[in-house]
C-alpha positions, 0 to 999 in steps of 0.5 A: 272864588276871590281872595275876598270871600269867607271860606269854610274849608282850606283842603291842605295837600302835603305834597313829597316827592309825589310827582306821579301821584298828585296830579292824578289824585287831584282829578280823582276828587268830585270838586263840583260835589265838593263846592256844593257843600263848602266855599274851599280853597285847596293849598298845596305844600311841597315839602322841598321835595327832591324831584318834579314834584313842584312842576305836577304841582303848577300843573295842578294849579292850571288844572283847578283853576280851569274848572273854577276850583281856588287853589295855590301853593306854597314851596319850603325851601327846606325838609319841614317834615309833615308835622311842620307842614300842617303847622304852617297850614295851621297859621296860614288858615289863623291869618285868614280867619279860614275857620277849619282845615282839611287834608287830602294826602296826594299819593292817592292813599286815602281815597280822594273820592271820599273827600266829599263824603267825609266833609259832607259828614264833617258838616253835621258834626259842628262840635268836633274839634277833630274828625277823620276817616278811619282805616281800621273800621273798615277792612284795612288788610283788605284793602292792602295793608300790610299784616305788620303795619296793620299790627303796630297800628291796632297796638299803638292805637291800643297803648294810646286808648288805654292812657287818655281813657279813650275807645278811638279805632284809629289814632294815625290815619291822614284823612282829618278834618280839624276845626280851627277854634279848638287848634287856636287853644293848643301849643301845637308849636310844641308837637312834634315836626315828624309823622308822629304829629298826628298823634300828639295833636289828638292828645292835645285835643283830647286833653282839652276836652275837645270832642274826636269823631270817625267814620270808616273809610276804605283802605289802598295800598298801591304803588306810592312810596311811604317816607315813614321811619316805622320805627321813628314814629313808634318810638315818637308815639310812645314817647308822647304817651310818657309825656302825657302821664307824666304831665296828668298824673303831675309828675312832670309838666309839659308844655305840650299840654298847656291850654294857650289863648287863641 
């Protein structure tokens, strides 16, 4: 593919000190069955990781480019967190007009042999503004989940339903399909630069009357390290819950929940 050709999809990376995992992960994903669906481009973001994981990127980008797939990447010079690096993949897909963006987390966590069954799915819902795989319609504790986290989720996941009226399964899985016309009308700047971006964008979302989806995926706990403070994100999460009361009911209005121009 040529820098020149439309895309349908830019498959975002977010790489962390992954550089056991990513490589792997990577040649784990049906990317033929994938290019039969969607013109992709795959963009790689380390986010100033610590160890060799710029290196098992380069060699991602070798290995990609051997078998036909468009693919770069992009290094922060400094810890952007994981809310920040979806909001630069967010403005990279707004410069060059990509019109959704998807993401495939490279610690193998979420299966990389769902992608194309996901985005095959994702494709016949063209209405969603939000569309992702979801861990607690499947059988998360036996894929490995620990009983805590799978605890915290279905809580969280409980607190935040009751607050927008929704009946959501899961409101923190990574595995998420985002269409770009409905993110352009968001102040996703103002969202958090933490884990807990994956819930303050659903509320945005929902907020704006755009339109959330799931399907089950499978669930797997293996030897990958998570760089989530627990508690950090439940304290986010909650407090993004407040915000949002506070801003529906007028108490208090937030700029996270203003409606922008694209």
């Amino acid at each position: 593919m040529s820098d020149v050709e439309p895309m349908d999809l830019c498959v975002f990376v977010p790489c962390y000190n992954v550089e056991r995992f990513v490589e792997p992960t990577m040649r784990r994903v049906d990317w033929r069955g994938l290019a039969k669906l969607v013109r992709f481009r795959v963009l790689f973001v380390d986010n100033a990781s610590t160890d060799k994981t710029w290196a098992a990127v380069q060699s991602c980008l070798r290995y990609l480019t051997e078998i036909g797939v468009d693919a770069e990447a992009i290094r922060n010079p400094v810890d952007r967190g994981y809310g920040g690096s979806n909001k630069i993949v967010f403005a990279y897909c707004r410069e060059r007009g990509i019109p959704a963006m998807g993401i495939l987390h490279s610690d193998g966590q979420y299966a990389p042999e769902e992608l194309t069954r996901l985005v095959e799915e994702w494709k016949v819902r063209p209405h969603c503004a939000l569309f992702y795989g979801s861990r607690l319609l499947g059988h998360p504790l036996r894929g490995g989940m620990p009983l805590y986290k799978f605890v915290a989720n279905k809580s969280l996941t409980w607190v935040q339903n009751v607050a927008l009226g929704s009946r959501i399964s899961e409101f923190h899985s990574g595995y998420r399909f985002y269409r770009m016309a409905w993110i352009r009308r968001l102040a996703y700047e103002a969202t958090s630069d933490y884990f807990d971006f994956d819930t303050q964008i659903i509320f945005q979302i929902r907020h704006a009357g755009g339109p959330v989806e799931e399907m089950a995926i499978p669930t797997h706990y293996g030897e990958e390290v998570s760089n989530v403070n627990g508690l950090r994100t439940a304290k986010g999460i909650l407090a993004n819950v407040g915000v949002y009361l506070l801003h529906r009911w007028g108490l208090k209005r937030s700029e996270r929940f203003r409606t922008v121009d694209g």
